[in-house]
PyMOL commands that place a pseudoatom at each C-alpha (Angstrom):
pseudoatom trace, name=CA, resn=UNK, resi=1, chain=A, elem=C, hetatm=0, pos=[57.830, 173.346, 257.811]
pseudoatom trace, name=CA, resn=UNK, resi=2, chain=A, elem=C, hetatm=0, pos=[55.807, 176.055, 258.554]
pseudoatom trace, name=CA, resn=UNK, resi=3, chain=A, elem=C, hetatm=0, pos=[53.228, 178.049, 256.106]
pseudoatom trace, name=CA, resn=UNK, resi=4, chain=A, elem=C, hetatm=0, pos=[51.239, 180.856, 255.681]
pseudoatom trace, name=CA, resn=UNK, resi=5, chain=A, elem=C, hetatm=0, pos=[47.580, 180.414, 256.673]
pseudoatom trace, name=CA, resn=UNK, resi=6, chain=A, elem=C, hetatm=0, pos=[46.114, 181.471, 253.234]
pseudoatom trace, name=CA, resn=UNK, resi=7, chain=A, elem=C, hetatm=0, pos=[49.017, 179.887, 250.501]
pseudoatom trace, name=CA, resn=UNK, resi=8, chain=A, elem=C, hetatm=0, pos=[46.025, 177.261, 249.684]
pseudoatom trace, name=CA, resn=UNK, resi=9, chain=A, elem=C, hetatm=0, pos=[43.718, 179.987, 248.625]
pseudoatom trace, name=CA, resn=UNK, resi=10, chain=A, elem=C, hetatm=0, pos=[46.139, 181.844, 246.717]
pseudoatom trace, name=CA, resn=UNK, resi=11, chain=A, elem=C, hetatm=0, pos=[47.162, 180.068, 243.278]
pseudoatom trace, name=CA, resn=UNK, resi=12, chain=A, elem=C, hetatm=0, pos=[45.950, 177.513, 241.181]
pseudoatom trace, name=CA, resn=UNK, resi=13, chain=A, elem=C, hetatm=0, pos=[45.122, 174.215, 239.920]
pseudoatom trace, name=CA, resn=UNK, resi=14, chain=A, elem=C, hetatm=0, pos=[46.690, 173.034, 237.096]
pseudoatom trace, name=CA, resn=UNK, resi=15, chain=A, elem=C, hetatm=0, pos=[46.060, 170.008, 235.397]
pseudoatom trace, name=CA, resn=UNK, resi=16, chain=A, elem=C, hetatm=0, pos=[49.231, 169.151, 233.208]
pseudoatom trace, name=CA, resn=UNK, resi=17, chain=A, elem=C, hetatm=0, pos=[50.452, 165.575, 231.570]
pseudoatom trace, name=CA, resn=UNK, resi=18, chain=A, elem=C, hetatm=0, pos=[52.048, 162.983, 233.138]
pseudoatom trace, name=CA, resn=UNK, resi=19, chain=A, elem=C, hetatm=0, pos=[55.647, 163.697, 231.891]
pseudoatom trace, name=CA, resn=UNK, resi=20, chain=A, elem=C, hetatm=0, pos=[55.760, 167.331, 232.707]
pseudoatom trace, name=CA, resn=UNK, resi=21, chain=A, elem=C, hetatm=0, pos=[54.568, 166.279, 236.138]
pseudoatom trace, name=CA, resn=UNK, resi=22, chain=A, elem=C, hetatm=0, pos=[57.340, 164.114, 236.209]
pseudoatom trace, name=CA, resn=UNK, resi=23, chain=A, elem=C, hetatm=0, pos=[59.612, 166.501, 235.551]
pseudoatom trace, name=CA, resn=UNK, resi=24, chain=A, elem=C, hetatm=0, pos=[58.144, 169.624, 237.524]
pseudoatom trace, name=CA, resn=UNK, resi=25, chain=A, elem=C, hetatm=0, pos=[58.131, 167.310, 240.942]
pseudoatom trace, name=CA, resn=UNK, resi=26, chain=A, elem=C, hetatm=0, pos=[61.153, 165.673, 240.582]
pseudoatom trace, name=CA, resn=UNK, resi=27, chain=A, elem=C, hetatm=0, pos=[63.006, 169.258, 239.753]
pseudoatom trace, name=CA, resn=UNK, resi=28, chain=A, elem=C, hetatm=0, pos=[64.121, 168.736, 236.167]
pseudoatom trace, name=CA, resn=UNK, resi=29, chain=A, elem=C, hetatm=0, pos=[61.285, 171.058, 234.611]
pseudoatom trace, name=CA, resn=UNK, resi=30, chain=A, elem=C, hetatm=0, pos=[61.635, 174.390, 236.711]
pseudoatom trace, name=CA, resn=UNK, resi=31, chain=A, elem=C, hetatm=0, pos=[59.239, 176.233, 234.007]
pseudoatom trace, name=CA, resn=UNK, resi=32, chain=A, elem=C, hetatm=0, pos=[55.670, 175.656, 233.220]
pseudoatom trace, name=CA, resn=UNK, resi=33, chain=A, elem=C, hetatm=0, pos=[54.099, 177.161, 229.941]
pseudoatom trace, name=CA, resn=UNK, resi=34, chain=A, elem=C, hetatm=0, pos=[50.931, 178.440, 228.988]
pseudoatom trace, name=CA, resn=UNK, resi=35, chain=A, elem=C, hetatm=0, pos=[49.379, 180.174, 226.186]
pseudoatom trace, name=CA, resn=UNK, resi=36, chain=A, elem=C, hetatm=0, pos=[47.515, 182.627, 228.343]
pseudoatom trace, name=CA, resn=UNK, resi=37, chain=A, elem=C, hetatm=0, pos=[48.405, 184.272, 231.102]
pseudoatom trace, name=CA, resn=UNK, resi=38, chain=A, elem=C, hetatm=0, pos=[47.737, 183.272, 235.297]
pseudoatom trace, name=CA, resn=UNK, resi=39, chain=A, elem=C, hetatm=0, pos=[47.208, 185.415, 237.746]
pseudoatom trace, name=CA, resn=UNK, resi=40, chain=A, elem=C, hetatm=0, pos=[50.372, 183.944, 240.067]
pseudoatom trace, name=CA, resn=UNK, resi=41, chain=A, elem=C, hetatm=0, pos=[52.660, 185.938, 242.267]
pseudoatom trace, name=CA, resn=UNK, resi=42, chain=A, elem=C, hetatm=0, pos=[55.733, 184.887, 243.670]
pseudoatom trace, name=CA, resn=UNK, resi=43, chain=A, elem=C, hetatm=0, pos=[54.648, 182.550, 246.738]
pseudoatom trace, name=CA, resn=UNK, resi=44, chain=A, elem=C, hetatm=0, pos=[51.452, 181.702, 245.154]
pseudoatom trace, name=CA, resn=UNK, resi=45, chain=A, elem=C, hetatm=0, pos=[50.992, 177.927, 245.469]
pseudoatom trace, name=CA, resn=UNK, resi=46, chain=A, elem=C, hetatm=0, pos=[49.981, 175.361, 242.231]
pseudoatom trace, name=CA, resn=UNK, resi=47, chain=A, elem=C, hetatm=0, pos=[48.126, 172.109, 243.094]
pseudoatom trace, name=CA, resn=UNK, resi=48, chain=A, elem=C, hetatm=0, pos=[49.254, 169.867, 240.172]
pseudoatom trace, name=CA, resn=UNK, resi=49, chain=A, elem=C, hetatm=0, pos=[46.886, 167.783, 238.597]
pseudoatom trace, name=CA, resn=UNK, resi=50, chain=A, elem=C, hetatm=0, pos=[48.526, 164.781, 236.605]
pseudoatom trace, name=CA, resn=UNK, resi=51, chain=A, elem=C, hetatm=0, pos=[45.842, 163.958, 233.741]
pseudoatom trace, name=CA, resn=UNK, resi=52, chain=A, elem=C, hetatm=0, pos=[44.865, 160.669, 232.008]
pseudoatom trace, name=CA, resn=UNK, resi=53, chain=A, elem=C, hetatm=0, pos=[46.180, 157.756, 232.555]
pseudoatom trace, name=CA, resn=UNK, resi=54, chain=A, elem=C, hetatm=0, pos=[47.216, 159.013, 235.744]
pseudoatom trace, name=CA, resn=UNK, resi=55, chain=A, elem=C, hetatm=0, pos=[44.090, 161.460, 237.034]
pseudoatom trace, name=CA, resn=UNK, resi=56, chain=A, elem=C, hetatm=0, pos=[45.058, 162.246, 240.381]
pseudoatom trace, name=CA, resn=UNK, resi=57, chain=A, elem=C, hetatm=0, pos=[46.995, 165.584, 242.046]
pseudoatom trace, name=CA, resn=UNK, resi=58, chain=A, elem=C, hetatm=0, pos=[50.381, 164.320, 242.424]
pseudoatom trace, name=CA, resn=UNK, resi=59, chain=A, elem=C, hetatm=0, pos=[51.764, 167.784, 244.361]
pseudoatom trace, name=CA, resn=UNK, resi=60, chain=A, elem=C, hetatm=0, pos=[52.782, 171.387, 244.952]
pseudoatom trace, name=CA, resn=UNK, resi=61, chain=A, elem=C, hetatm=0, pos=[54.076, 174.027, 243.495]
pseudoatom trace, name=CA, resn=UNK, resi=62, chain=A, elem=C, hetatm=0, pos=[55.331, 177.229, 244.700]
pseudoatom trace, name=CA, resn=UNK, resi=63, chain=A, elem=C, hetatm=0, pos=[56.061, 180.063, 242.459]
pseudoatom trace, name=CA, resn=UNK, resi=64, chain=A, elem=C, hetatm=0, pos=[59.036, 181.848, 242.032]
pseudoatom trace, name=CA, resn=UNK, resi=65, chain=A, elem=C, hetatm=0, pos=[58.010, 184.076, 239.381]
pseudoatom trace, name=CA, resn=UNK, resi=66, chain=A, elem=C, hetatm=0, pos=[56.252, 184.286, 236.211]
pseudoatom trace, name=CA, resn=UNK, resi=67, chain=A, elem=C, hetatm=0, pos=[56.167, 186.698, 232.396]
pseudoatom trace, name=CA, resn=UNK, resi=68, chain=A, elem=C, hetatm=0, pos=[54.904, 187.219, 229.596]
pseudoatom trace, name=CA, resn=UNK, resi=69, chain=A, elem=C, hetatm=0, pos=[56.824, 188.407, 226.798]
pseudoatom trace, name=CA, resn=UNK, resi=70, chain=A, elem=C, hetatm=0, pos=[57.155, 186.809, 223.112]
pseudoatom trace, name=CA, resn=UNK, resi=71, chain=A, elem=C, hetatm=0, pos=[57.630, 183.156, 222.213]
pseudoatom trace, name=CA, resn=UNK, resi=72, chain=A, elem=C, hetatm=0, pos=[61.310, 184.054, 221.088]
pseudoatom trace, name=CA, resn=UNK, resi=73, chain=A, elem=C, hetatm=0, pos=[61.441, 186.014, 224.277]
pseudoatom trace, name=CA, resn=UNK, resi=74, chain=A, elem=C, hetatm=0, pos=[60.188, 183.463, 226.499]
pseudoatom trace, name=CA, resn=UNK, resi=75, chain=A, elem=C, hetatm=0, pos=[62.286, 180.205, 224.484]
pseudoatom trace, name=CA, resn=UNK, resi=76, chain=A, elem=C, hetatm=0, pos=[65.709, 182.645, 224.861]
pseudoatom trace, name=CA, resn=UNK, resi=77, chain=A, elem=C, hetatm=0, pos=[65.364, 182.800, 228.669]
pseudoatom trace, name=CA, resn=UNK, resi=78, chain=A, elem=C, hetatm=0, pos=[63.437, 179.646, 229.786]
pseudoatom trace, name=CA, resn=UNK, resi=79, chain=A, elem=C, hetatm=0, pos=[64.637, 176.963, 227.051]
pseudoatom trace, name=CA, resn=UNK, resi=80, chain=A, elem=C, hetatm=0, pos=[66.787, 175.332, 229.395]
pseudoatom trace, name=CA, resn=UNK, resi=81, chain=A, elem=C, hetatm=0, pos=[64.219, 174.864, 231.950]
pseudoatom trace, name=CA, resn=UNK, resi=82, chain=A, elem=C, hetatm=0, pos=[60.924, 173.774, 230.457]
pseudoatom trace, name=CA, resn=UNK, resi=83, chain=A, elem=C, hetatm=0, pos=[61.385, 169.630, 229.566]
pseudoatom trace, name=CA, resn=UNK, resi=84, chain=A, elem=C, hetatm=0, pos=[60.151, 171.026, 225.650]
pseudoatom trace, name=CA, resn=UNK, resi=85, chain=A, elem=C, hetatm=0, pos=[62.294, 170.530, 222.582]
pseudoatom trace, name=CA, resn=UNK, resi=86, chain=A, elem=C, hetatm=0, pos=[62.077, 173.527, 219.804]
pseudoatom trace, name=CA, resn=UNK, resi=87, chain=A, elem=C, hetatm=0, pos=[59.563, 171.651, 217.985]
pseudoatom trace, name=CA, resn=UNK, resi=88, chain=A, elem=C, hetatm=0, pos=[57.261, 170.792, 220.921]
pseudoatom trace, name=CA, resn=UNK, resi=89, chain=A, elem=C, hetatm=0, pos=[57.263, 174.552, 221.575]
pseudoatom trace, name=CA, resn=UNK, resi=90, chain=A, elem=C, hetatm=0, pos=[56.798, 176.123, 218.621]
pseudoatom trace, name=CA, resn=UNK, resi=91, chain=A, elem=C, hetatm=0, pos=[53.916, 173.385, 217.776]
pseudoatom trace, name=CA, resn=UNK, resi=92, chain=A, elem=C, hetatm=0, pos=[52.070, 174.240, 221.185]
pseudoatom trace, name=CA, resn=UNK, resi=93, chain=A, elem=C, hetatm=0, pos=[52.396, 178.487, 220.971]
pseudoatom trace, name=CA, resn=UNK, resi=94, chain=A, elem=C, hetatm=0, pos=[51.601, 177.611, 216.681]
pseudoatom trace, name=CA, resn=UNK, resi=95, chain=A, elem=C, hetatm=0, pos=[49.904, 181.209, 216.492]
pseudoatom trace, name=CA, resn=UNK, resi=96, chain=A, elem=C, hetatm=0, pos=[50.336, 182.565, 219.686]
pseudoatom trace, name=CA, resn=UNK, resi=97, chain=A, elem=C, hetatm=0, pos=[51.405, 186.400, 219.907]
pseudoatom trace, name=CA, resn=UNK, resi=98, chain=A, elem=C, hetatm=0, pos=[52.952, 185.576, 223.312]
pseudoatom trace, name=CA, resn=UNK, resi=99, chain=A, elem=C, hetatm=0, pos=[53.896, 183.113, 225.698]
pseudoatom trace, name=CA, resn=UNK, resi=100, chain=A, elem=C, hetatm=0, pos=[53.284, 183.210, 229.507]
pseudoatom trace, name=CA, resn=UNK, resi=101, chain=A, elem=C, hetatm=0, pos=[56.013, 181.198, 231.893]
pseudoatom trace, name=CA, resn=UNK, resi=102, chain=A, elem=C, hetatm=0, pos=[55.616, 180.364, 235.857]
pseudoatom trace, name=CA, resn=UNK, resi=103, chain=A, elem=C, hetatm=0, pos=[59.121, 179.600, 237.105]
pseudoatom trace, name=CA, resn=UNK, resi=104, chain=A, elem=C, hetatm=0, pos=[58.917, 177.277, 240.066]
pseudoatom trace, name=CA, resn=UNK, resi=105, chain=A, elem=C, hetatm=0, pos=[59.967, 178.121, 242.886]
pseudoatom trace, name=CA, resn=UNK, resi=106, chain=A, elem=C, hetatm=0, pos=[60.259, 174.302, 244.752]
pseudoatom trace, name=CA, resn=UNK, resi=107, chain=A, elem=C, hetatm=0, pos=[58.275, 171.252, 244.144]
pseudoatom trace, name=CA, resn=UNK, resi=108, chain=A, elem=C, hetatm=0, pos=[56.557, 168.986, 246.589]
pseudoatom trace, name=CA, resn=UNK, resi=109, chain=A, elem=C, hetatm=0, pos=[55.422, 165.566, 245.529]
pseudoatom trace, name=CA, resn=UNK, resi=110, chain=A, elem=C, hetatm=0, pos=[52.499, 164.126, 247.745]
pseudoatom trace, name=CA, resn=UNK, resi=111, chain=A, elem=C, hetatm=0, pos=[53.607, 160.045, 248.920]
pseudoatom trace, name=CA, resn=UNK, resi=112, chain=A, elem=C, hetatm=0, pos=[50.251, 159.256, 247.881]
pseudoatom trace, name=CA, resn=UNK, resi=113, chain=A, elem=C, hetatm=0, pos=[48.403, 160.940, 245.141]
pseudoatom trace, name=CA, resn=UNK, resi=114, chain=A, elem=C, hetatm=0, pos=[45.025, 162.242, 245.317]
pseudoatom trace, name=CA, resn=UNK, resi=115, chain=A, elem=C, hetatm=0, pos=[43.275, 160.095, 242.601]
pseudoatom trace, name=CA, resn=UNK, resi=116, chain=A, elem=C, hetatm=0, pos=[40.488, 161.611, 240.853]
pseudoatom trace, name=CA, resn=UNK, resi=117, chain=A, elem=C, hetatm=0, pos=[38.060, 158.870, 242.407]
pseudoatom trace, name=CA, resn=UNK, resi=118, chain=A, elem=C, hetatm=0, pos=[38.522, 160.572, 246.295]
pseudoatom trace, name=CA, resn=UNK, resi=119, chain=A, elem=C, hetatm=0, pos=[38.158, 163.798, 244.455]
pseudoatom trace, name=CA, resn=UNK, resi=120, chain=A, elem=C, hetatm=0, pos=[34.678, 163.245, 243.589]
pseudoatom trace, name=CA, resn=UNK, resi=121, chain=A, elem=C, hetatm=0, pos=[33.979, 161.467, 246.875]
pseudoatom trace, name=CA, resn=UNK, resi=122, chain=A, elem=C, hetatm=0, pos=[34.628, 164.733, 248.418]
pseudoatom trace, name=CA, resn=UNK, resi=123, chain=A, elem=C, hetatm=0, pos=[33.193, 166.658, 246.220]
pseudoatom trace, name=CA, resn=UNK, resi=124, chain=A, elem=C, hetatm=0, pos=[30.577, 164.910, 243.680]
pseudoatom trace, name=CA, resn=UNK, resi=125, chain=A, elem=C, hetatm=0, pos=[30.843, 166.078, 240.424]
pseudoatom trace, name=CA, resn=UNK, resi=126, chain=A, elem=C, hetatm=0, pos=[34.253, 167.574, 240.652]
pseudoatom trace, name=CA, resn=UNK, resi=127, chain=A, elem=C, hetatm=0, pos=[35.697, 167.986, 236.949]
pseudoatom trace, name=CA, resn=UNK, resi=128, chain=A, elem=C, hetatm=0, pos=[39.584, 168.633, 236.782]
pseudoatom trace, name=CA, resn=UNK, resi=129, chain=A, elem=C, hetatm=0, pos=[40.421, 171.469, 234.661]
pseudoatom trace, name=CA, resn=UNK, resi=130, chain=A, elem=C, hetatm=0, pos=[41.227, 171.208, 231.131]
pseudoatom trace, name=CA, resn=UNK, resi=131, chain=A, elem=C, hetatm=0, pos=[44.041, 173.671, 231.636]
pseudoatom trace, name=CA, resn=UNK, resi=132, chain=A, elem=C, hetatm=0, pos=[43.937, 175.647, 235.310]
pseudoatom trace, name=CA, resn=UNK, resi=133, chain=A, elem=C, hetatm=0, pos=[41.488, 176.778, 237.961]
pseudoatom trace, name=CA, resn=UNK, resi=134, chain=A, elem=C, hetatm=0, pos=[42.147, 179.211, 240.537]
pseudoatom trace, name=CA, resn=UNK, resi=135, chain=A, elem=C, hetatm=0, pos=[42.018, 177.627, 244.051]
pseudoatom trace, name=CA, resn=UNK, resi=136, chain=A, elem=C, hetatm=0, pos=[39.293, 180.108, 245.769]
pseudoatom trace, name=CA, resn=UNK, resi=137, chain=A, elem=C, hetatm=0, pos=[36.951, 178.617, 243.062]
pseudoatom trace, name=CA, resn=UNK, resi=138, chain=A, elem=C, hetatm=0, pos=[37.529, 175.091, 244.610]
pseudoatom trace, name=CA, resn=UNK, resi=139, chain=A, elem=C, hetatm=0, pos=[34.286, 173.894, 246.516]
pseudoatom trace, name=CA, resn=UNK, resi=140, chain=A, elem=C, hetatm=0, pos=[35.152, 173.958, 250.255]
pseudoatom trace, name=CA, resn=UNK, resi=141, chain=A, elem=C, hetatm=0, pos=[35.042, 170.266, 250.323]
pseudoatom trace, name=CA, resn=UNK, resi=142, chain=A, elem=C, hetatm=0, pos=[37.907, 170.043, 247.899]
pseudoatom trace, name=CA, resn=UNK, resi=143, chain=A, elem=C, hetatm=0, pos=[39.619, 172.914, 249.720]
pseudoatom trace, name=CA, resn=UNK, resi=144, chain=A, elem=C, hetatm=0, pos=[40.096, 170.973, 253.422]
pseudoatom trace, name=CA, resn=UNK, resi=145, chain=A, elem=C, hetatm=0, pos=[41.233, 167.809, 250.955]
pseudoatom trace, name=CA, resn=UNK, resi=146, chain=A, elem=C, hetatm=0, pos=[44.225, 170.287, 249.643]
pseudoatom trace, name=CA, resn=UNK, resi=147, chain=A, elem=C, hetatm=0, pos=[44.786, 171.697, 252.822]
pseudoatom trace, name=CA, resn=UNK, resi=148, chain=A, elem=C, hetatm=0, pos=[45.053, 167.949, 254.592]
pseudoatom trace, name=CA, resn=UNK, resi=149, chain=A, elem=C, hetatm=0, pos=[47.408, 166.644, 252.136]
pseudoatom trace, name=CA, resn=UNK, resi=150, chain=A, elem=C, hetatm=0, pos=[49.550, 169.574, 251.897]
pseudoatom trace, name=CA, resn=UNK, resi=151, chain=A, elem=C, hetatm=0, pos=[49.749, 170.227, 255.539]
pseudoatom trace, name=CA, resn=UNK, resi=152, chain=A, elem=C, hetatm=0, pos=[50.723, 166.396, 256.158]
pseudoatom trace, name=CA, resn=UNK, resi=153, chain=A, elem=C, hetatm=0, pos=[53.280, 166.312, 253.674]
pseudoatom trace, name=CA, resn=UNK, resi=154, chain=A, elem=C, hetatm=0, pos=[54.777, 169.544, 254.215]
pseudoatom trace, name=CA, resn=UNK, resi=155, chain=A, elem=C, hetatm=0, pos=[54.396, 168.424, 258.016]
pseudoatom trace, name=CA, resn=UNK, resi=156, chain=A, elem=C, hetatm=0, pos=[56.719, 165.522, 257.308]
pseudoatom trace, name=CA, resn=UNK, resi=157, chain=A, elem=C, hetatm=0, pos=[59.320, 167.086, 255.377]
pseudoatom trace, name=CA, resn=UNK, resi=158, chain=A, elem=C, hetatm=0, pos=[62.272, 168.519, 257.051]
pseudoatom trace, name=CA, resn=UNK, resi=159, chain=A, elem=C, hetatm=0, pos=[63.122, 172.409, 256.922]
pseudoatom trace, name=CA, resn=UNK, resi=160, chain=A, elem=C, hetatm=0, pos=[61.046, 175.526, 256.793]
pseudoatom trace, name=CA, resn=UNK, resi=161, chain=A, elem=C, hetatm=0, pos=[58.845, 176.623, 253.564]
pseudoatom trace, name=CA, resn=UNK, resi=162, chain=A, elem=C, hetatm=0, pos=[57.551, 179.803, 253.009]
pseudoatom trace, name=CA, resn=UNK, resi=163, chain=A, elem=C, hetatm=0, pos=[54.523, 180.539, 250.195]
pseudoatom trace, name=CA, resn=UNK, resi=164, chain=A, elem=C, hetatm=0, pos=[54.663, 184.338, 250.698]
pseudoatom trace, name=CA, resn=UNK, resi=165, chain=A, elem=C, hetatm=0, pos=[57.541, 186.314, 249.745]
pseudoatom trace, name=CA, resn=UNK, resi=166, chain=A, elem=C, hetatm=0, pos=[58.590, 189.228, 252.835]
for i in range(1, 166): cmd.bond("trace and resi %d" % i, "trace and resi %d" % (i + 1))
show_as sticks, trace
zoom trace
């Protein structure tokens, strides 16, 4: 597979629970939602962060595309896609004016998860998000740790995938 040289600066890191992690790696959750918007762009790359019990980055992202619009809006066109039942959704946007979705573009699962433990040995200190950081905010450290375990499973998987759109 081949990549373009900066698709690890560009995105984010999201931390997200264990079942929607699940689900967006394994294909059956193609949405993500927030309550505030990301700055993401189509090719843009999301290191997913699986939280507690789990606490390790389980994969990749890549981003298709992503809007804002409405709650309504964003249930009417996305519903399908986002592993949420009506309840779930309306109690996690409970007072939000709008809704922000990142469709996903494909999904890559690392073989062996980054647990939060060789996080900090690369970079002491290190503190997952609560919801998202953007990746050039990553100490260098954690950067080269992405980069490695991208490159090697992207290395090993067959076909060609592309993080920037032409």
């Amino acid at each position: 597979m081949s990549t373009s040289g900066d698709a690890l600066q560009e995105g984010i890191m999201l931390s997200v629970r264990p079942r929607f992690s699940n689900a967006l790696l394994s294909g059956s959750k193609a949405v993500e939602l927030r309550r505030r918007p990301v700055r993401l762009s189509p090719g843009h790359l999301i290191a997913l962060y699986e939280a507690s019990p789990t606490k390790a980055l389980a994969g990749f992202l890549i981003v298709a595309d992503t809007f804002k619009s409405t709650p309504d809006a964003v249930w009417r066109r996305c519903n399908a896609r986002m592993s949420l039942s009506r309840n779930e959704y309306d109690k996690y946007l409970h007072g939000a004016e709008s809704a922000f979705a990142i469709e996903v573009k494909q999904a890559v699962r690392l073989e062996t998860p980054l647990h939060l433990q060789r996080l900090r040995m690369q970079c002491p200190g290190f503190s997952p998000p609560q919801s998202f950081r953007y990746l050039d905010k990553l100490p260098a450290a954690l950067a080269r740790l992405f980069r490695e375990a991208f490159s090697t499973q992207v290395s090993s998987a067959k076909g060609t995938m592309t993080f920037k759109e032409a």
